[in-house]
Structures are given as C-alpha cells and as structure tokens.
N, CA and C of each residue as an Amber inpcrd file, in Angstrom:
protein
   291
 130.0220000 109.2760000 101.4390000 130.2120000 110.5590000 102.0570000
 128.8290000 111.1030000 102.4230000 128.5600000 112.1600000 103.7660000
 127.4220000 111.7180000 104.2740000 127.4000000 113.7300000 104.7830000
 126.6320000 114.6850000 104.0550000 126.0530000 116.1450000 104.7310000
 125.0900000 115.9770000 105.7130000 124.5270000 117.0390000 106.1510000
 123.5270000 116.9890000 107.2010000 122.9000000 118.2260000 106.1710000
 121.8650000 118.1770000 105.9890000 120.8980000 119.1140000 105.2720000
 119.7750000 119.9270000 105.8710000 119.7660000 121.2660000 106.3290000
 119.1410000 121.4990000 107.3990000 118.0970000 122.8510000 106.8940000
 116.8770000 122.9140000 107.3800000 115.7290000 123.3990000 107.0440000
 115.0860000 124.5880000 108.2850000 115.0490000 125.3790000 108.1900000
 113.9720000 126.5160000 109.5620000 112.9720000 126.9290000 108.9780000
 111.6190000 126.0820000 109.3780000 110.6000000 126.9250000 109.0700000
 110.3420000 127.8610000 109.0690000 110.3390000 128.6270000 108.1840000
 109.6150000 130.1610000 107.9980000 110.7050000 130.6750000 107.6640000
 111.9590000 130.1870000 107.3970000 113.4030000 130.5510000 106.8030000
 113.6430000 130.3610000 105.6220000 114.1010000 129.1040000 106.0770000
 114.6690000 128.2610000 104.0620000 114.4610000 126.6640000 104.2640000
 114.2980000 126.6920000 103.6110000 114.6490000 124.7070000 103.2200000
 115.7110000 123.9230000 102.4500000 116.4750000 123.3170000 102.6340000
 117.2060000 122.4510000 101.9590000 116.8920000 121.1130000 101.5550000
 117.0010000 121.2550000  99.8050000 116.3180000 120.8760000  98.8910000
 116.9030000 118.9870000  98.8330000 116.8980000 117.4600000  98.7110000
 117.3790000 117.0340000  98.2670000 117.2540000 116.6450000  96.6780000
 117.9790000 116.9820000  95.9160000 119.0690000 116.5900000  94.2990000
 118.8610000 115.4880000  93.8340000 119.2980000 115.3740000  92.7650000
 119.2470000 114.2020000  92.1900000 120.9510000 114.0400000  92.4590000
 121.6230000 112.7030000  92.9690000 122.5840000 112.2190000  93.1840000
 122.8990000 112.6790000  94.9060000 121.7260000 112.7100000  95.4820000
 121.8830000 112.3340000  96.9390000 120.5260000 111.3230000  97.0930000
 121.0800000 110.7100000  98.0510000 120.2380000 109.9230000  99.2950000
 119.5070000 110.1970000 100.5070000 118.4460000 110.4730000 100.9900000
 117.9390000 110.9620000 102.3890000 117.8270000 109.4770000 102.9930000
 118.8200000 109.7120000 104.3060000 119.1680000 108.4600000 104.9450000
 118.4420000 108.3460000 106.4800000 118.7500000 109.6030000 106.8380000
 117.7230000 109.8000000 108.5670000 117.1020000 111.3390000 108.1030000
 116.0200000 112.1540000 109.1230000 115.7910000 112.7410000 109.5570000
 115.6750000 112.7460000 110.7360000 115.5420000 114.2560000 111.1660000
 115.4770000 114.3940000 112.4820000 114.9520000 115.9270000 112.5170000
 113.7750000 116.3030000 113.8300000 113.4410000 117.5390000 114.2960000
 114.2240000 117.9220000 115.1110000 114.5090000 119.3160000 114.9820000
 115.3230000 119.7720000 116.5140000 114.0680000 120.4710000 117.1790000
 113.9650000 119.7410000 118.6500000 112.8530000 120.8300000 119.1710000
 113.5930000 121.2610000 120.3130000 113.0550000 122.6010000 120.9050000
 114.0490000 123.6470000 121.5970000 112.6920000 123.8980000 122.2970000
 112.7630000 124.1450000 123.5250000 111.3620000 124.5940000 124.7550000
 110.2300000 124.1330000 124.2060000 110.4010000 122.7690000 123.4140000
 108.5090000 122.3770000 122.8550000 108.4180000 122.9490000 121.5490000
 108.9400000 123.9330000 121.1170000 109.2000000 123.9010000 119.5380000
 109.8780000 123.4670000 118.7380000 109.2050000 123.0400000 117.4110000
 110.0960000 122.7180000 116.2070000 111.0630000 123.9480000 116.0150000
 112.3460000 123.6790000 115.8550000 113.0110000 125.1560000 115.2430000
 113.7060000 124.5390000 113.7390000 114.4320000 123.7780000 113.8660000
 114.8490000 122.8190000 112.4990000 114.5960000 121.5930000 112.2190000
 114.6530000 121.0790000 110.8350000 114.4040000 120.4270000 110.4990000
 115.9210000 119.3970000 109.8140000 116.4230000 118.4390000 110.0520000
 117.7610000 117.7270000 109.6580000 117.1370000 117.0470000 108.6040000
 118.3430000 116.5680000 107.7980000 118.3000000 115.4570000 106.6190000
 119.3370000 114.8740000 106.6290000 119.8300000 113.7980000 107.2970000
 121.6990000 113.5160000 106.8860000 121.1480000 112.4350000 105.3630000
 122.4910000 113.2680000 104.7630000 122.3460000 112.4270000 103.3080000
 123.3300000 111.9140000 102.6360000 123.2750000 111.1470000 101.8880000
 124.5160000 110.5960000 101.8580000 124.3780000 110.8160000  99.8550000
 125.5060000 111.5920000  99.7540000 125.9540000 111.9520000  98.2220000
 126.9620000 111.0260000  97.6490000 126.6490000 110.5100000  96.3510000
 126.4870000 109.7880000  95.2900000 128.3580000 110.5750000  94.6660000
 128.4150000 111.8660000  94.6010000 129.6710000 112.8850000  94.4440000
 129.2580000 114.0680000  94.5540000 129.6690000 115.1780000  93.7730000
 129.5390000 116.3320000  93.9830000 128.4070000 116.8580000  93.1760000
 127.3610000 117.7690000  94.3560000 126.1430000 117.9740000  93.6120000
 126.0440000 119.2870000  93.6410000 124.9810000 120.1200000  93.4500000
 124.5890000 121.3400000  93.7990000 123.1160000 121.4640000  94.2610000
 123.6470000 121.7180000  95.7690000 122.2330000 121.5980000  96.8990000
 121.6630000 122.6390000  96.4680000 120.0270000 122.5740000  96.8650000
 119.1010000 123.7450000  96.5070000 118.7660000 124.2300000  97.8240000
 118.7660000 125.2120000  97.9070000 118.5340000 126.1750000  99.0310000
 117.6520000 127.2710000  98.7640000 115.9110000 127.2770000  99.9540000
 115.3590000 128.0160000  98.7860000 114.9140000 128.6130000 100.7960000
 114.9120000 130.1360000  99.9550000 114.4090000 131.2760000 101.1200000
 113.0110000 131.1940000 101.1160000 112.0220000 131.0130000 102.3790000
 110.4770000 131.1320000 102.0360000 110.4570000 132.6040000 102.4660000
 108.9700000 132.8340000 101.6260000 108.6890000 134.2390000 101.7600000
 107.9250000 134.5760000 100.7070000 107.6450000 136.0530000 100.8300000
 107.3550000 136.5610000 100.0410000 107.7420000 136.7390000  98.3440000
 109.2990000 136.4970000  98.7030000 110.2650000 136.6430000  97.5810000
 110.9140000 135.1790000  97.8890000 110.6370000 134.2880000  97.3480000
 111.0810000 133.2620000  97.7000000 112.6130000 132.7610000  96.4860000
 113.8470000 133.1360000  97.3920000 114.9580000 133.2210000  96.8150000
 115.6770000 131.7840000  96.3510000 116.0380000 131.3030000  95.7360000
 116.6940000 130.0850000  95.2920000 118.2040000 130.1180000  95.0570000
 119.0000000 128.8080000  95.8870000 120.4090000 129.0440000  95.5310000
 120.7830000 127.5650000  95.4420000 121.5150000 126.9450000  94.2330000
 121.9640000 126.3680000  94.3290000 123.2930000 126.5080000  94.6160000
 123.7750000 125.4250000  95.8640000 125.2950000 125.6710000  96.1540000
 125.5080000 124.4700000  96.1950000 127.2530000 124.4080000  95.5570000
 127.7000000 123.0730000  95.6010000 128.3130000 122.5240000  96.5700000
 128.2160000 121.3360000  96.9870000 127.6320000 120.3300000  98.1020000
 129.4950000 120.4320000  98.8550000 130.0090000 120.9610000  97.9880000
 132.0330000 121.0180000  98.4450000 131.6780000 122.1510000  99.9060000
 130.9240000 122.8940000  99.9450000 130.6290000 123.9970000 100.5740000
 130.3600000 123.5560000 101.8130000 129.6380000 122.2660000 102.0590000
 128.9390000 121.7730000 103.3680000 129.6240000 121.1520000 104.2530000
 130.1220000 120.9290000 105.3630000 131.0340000 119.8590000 105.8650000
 130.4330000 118.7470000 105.7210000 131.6020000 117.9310000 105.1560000
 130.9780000 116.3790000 104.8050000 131.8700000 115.1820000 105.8080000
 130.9160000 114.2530000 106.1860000 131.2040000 112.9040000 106.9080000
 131.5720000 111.7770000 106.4230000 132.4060000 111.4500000 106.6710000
 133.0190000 110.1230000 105.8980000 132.1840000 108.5790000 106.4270000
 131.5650000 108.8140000 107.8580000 130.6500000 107.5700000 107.9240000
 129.4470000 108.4150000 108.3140000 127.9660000 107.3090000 108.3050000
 127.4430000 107.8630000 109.1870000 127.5380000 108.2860000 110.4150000
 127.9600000 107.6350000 111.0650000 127.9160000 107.8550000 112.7630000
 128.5930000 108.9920000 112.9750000 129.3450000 109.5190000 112.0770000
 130.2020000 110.9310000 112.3110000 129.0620000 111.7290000 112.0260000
 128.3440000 111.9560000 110.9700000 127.0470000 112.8930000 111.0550000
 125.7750000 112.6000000 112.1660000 125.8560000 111.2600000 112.3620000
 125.1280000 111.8210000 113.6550000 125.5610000 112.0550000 114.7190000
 126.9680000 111.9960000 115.1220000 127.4840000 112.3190000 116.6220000
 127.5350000 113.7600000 116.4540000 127.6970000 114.3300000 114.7880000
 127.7710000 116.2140000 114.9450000 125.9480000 116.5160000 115.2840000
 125.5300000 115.8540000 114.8720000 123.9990000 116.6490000 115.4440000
 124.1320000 116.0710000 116.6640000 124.2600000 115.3200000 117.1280000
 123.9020000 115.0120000 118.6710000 124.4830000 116.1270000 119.4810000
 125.5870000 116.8330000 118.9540000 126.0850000 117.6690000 119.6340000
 125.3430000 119.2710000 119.9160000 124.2620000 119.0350000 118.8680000
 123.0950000 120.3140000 119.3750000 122.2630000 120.1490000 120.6010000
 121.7160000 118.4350000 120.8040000 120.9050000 118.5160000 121.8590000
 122.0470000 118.0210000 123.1840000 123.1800000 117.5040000 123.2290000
 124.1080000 117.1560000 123.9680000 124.0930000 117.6250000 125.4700000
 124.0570000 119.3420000 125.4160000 123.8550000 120.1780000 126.9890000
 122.4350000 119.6080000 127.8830000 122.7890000 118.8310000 128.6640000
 121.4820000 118.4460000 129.3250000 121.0760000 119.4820000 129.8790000
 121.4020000 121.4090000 130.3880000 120.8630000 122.2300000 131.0960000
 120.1740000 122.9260000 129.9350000 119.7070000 121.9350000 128.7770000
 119.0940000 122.9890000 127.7270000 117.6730000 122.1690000 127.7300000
 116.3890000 122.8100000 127.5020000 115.3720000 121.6640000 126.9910000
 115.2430000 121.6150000 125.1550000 116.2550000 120.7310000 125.1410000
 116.2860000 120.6850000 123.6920000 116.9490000 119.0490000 123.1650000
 116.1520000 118.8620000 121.8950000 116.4220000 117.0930000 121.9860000
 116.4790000 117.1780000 120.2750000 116.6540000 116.1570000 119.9050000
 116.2690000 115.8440000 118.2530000 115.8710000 113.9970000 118.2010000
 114.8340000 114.7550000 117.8390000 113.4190000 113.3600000 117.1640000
 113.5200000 112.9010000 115.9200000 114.2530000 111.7860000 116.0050000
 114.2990000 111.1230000 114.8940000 112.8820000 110.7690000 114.1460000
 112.5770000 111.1010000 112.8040000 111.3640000 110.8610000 112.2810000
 111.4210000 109.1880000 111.5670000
C-alpha cells in the first residue's frame, strides 16, 4: 500500500516513520519555483505520519496514516501526482529526484 507524502517549504514537512518506505520523490515546480515537495511511500501497515509546521512555533502532529488516501500499486500514486502537472496551459511539471 503506497501514500504520497507531501512537504511546502516554509509550511510543513511530512515526516517519514519507522514502518514506511521512501520509494520516489518528486519537486513540484510551478512558474520556475519549487512549491512542494512529494514522497510516495510505501507503508509496511498502519503508522502515525509526522507532520511538523515550520516556524517560529514549530507545531508537531502525528496523524495516522488511515487519514491519507492510500494506493494499492505504485503506478496509481504516480498517475494521482501526474495529475497536478497534467494541464499543459499551466507552467508546471514534477521532477523526479
């Protein structure tokens, strides 16, 4: 079973756990900027993702992983991100790292 784990600089980050896998990344860039950051991962069972607010007050949440929509193969998590850069009238792509 396979989340997409997703990060905005200067927002929050999503943490990977012990009993997940980081399988791809990927940048989303939008007009030449980074705006997110992907992780598709593939979980081991049910975990509790860390989700941490940057900042000043830098907030922490673990939430459990039932919460996230989950993919039964890969190729289903990456055809849902493909569907961000998909609109060719957008300048926006995702760079696999």
């Amino acid at each position: 079973m396979y989340v997409i784990l997703t990060s905005k600089p200067g927002q929050f980050r999503t943490e990977l756990v012990a009993g997940m896998q980081a399988i791809e990344a990927y940048d989303y860039v939008f007009c030449g900027r980074k705006r997110a950051h992907f992780v598709i991962a593939e979980l081991e069972g049910e975990v509790r993702i860390r989700i941490v607010e940057e900042g000043a007050r830098a907030v922490v949440n673990d939430v459990p992983s039932k919460f996230l929509p989950h993919f039964a193969t890969l190729e289903q998590a990456r055809a849902e991100l493909r569907q961000l850069a998909g609109n060719g009238a957008l300048d926006a792509a995702l760079v696999r790292l």
